[in-house]
N, C-alpha and C positions, 0 to 999 in steps of 0.2 A: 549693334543696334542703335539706333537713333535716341540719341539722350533723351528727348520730351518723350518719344515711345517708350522707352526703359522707365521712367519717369512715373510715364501712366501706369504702367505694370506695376510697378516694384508700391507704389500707392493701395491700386485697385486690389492686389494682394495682403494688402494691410488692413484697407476695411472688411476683406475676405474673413481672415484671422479675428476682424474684432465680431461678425453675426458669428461665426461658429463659436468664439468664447460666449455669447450672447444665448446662444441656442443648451449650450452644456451648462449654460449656469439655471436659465428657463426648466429644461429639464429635469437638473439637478434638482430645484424646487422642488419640481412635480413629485419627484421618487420616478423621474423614469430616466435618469442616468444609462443605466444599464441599453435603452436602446439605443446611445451611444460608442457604449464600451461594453458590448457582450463579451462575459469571460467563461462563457463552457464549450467553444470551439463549436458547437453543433450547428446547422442549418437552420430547427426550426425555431421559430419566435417562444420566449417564453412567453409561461401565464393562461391567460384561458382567453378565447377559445383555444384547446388544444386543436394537435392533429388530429382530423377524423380518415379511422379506417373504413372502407366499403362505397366509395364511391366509383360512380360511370361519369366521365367528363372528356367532352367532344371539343375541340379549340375548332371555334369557326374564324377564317381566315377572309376578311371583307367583307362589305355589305351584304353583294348579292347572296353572299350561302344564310351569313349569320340571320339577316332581318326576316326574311321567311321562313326560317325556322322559328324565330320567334312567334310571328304571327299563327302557321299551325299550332305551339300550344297554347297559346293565347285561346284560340278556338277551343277546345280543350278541356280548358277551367271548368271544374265544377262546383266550388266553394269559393272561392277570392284571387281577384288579382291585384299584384301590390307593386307597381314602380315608382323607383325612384332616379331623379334623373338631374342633371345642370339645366337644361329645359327641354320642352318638350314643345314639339308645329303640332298644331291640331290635323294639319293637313299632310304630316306626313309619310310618307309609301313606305310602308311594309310587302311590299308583291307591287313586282311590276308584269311580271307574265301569263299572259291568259284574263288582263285587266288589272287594274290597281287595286289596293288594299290600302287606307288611308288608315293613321290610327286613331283618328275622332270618332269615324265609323264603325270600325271592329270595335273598341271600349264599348259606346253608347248602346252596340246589340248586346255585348256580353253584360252589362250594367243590368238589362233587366232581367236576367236569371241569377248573375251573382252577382259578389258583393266588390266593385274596382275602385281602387285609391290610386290617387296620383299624388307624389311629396315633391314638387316641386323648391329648387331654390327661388327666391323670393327676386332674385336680379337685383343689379346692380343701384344704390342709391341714387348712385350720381349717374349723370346721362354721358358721361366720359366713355363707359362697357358697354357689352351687351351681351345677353339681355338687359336693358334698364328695368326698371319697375314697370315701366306703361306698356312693355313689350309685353314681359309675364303676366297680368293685368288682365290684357288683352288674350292670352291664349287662355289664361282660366276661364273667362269669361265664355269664350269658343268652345271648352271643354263641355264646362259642364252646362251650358244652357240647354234646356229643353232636355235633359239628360239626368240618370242617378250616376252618374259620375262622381263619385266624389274628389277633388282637389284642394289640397292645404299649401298654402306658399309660407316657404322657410325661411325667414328672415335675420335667424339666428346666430348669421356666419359672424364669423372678426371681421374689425373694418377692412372694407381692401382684398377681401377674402370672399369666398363661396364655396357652396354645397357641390361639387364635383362629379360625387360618386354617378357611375349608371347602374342601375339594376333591375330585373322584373323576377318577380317569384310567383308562377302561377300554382295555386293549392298549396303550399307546402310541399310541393311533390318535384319541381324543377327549378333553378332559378338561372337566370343567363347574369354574369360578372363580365364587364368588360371596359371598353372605351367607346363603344359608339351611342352618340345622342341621339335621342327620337326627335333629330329638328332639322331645318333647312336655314338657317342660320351657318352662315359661312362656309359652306359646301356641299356639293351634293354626298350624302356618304352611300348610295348607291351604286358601289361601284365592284366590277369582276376585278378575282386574279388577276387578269391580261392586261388589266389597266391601260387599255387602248383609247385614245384622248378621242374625246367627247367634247373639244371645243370650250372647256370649263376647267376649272381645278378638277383636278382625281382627287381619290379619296383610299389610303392605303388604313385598315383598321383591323381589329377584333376582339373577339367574345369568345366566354366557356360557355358551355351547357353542360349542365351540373347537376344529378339529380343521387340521391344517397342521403347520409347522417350532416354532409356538409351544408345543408339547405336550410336547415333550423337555424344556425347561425346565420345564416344570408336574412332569413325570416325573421330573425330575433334583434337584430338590428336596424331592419326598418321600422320592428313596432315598438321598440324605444324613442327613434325618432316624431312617429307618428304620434306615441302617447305625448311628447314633450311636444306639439307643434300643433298638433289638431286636437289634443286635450282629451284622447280618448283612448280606451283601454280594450285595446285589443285580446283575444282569446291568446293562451300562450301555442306558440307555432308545433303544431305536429311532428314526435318525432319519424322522420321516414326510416325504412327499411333500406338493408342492404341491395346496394344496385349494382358493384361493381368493384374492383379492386385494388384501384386506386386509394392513396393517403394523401387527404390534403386541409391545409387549414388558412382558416379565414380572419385575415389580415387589416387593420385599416388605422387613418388618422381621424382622430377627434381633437380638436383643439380644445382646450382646459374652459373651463367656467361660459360652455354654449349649451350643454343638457345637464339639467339638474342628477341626471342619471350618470352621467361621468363629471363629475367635478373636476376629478385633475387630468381629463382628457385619456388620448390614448394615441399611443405613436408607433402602430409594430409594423410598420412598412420600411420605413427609416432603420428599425432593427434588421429585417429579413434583408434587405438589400447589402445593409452595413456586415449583418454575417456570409452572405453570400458571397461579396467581392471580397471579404480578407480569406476566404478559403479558395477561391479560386487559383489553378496551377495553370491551365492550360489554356481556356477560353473566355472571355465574357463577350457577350454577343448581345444587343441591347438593341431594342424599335423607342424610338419614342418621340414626343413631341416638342420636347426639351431637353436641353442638359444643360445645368447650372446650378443644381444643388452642390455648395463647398463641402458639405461633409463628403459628400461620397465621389465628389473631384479628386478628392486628397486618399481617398486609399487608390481608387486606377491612377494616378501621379505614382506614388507609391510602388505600385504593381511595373511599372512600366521603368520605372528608375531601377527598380531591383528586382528583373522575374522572375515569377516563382519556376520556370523551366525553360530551356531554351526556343519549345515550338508556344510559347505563352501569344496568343493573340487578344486584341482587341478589336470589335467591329462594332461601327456606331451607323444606327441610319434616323436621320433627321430628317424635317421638311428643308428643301431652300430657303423659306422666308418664312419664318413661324410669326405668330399673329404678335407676338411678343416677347422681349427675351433674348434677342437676336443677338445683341452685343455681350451678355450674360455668355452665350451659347457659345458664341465665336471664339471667346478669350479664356472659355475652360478648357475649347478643344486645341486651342493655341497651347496653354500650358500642356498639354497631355502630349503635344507630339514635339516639345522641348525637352519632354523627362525623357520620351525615346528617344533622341538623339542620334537619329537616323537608323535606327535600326531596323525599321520599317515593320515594329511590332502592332501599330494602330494605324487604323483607317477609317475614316468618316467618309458615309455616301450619301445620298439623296435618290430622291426617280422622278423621272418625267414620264410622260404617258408621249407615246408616239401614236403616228397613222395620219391619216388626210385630215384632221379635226385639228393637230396638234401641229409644233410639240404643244405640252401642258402641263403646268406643275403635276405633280401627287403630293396632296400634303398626308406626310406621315404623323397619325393622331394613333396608332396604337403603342399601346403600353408594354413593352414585350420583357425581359429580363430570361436569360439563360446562361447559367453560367457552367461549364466542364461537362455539359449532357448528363448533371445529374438533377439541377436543381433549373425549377421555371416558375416566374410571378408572371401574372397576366391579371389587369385590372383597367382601372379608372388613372391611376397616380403618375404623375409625370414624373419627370427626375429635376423637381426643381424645387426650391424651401417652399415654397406654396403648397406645395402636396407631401411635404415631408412632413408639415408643423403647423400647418396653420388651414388650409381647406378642408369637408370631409371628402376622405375617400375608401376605396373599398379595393382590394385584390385579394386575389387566390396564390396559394404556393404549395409547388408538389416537388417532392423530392425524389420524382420517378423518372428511372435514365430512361427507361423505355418512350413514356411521353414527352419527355424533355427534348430527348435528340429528334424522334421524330417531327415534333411540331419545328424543329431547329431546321431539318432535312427541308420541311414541306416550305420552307421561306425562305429557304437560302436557292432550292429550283426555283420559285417563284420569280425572286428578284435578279438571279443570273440567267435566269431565262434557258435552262438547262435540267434536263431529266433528272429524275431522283438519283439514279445509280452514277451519275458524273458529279453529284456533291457527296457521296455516300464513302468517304473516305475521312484520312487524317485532313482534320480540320485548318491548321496552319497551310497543308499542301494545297486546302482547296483559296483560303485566302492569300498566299502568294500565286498561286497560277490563274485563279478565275479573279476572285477580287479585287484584287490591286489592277493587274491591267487593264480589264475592262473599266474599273471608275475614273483609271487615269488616261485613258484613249478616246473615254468621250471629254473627261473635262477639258482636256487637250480640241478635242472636235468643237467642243462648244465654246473655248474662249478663241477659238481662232473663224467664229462664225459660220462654223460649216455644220450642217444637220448632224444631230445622234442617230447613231445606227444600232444602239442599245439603251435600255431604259434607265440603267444604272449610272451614275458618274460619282465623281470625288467631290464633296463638299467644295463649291466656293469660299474662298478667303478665311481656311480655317487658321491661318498661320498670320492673319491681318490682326496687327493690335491696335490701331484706332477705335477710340473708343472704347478701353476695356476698362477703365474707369467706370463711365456708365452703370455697367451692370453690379459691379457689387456696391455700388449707391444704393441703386434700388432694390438690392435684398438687403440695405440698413435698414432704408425710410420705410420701407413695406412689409418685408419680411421677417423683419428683426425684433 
């Protein structure tokens, strides 16, 4: 390796080591060491909320299924709607077929039979992000004018930090958990399975529908928020009935001293992930928008230095060019396929949207986690200290093989672009025979300027360490 590149690393890896001793001692403070160092070997998060038994929950996979389904129970509502979001376009499509479905519109009619709250984060101080302030400002404004909309802007984040989470809970009766924002800010997320390019970025995403004992939590968490932010005291949330038979429980980050209601915060996402991948033997298989969280670099380093089985894989699928993080991103997945050392246990992918419009990125913005097809989180939280420790966010985790592998199944056709029953095997077999070749024949296609003939390919310059420095800078000065 080249001395100033060894240089950068062997540094960039030092201020690694100094946030995570920074993060364990923060914690330690807190009393929440433990979602560091969980010592009962189990899956689910301690503490409360527990796991809830008797739930029905549907994984919608992209815009087009998830958002109109939102919108039909939206309609729905007969007592209260309550989102909460990173922000929210007044003007944004919910239903594109058969005419549009904007959601300034749908609220403002549901507004005058019941009762709809919007918790907006507050945006960005400084005009550096976005949204800024004068963006959210501005869509409040658009919300609620001429309207009983009500809208509260959350101002409460850490500096440098924001309110992340997405969610809508209509009545106490359903609530959607996910990654997709009700906005037109930096993509269209309107977008099919097929991800056939549209002359724009794609938009790869998703969301549960969730209806059962798990919703009171979803519910009970916004009107904590909502009492600390809008100063009002909501009825306590309905408990629902048994819907289905599913176990699942509800997961999030609260940063310390932001609600009077959590003083020392709450961190069980960074637990559920950190139990998930040290019990992992066989697979972890991960969507997301990020990766550069050092805790949880260092148990898949870990994992891959020393596997826990011979067919152990690893699959990562990232955007190309995340809006942020890039070099963070680059140089954890640099270290991950130095632990493997050529074994060709890990693979990082990305997708492009093909067809006459393209090519064109997909930026990958959902949240995925699956690990052995027995365990899956699906949420808001990225894989990065932002959402481990310091953003709110919110996800789900179910420890059902049955929903696990299948939402596993139903993504892993998607993005090989192959029938259920040709991924519907040993999982190493389907990532040495379909995954690997296919990522590496188009990234092969694409760096030698000739069209992809598949949507899938192999991460650009994951093995480039320029710049790896960078990144964990900026999880000291920001994160840390």
């Amino acid at each position: 390796m080249d001395p100033l590149l060894a240089f950068d690393k062997a540094l960039g890896n030092a201020v690694e080591r100094l946030v995570r001793s920074h993060h364990h001692r923060r914690l330690r403070g807190l009393g929440w060491e433990h979602a560091l160092e969980p010592d009962d070997g189990g899956l689910w998060v301690a503490g409360d909320p527990p796991p809830r038994d008797g739930n029905a929950v549907e994984i919608l996979i992209d815009g087009a299924e998830a958002l109109p389904r939102m919108a039909a129970e939206l309609r729905n509502a007969k007592s209260h709607v309550h989102i909460a979001g990173w922000h929210v376009s007044p003007w944004f499509e919910l239903e594109r077929d058969g005419g549009t479905t904007e959601v300034r519109t749908l609220l403002e009619e549901l507004a005058e039979r019941v009762d709809v709250r919007l918790l907006l984060w507050a945006g960005s101080p400084l005009p550096l992000f976005r949204p800024a302030r004068d963006d959210v400002d501005g869509a409040r404004h658009a919300l609620a004018f001429g309207s009983r909309i009500q809208v509260a802007l959350d101002a409460k984040e850490r500096p440098m930090h924001c309110h992340h989470e997405k969610i809508v809970v209509v009545d106490d009766r359903v609530a959607f958990v996910g990654g997709i924002d009700l906005t037109t800010l930096a993509g269209d997320r309107f977008d099919t399975s097929a991800h056939r390019a549209r002359g724009t970025v794609g938009w790869h995403d998703a969301a549960a529908a969730v209806r059962g004992p798990l919703v009171r939590d979803v519910a009970e968490h916004f009107r904590l928020r909502w009492h600390d932010v809008a100063e009002e005291e909501l009825p306590e949330p309905k408990a629902s009935r048994r819907a289905g038979d599913a176990t699942l429980q509800f997961v999030r980050t609260v940063p310390e001293r932001v609600y009077d209601a959590l003083p020392r915060g709450e961190f069980r996402i960074v637990e559920a992930y950190t139990r998930a991948f040290r019990s992992a033997q066989r697979l972890i298989y991960l969507e997301n928008q990020f990766f550069w969280s050092s805790e949880l670099a260092e148990i898949l380093q870990e994992k891959l230095a020393h596997p826990p089985s011979d067919d152990f894989r690893l699959v990562v699928v990232l955007p190309t060019n995340p809006n942020n993080g890039g070099d963070d991103t680059r140089g954890q997945l640099a270290d991950l396929i130095d632990c493997d050392g050529g074994a060709g246990r890990v693979i990082a992918c990305t997708l492009t949207a093909l067809g006459d419009q393209g090519p064109c990125p997909v930026y990958v913005h959902a949240k995925i986690g699956i690990v052995d097809d027995r365990w899956l989180t699906l949420g808001s939280a990225n894989l990065n200290e932002h959402s481990m420790f310091n953003d709110t966010e919110v996800n789900l985790v179910c420890c059902d093989p049955s929903l696990a592998r299948a939402t596993r199944l139903r993504l892993w056709s998607e993005h090989l672009e192959q029938p259920l029953q040709a991924v519907d095997r040993a999982a190493a077999a389907v990532v040495d025979e379909l995954w690997r070749p296919i990522a590496r024949e188009q990234r092969r296609l694409r760096d030698a300027g000739e069209p992809q003939t598949h949507r899938l390919s192999e991460l650009p310059h994951v093995s480039r360490r320029t710049g790896r420095l960078r990144g964990p800078m900026q999880g000291l000065l920001v994160d840390g």
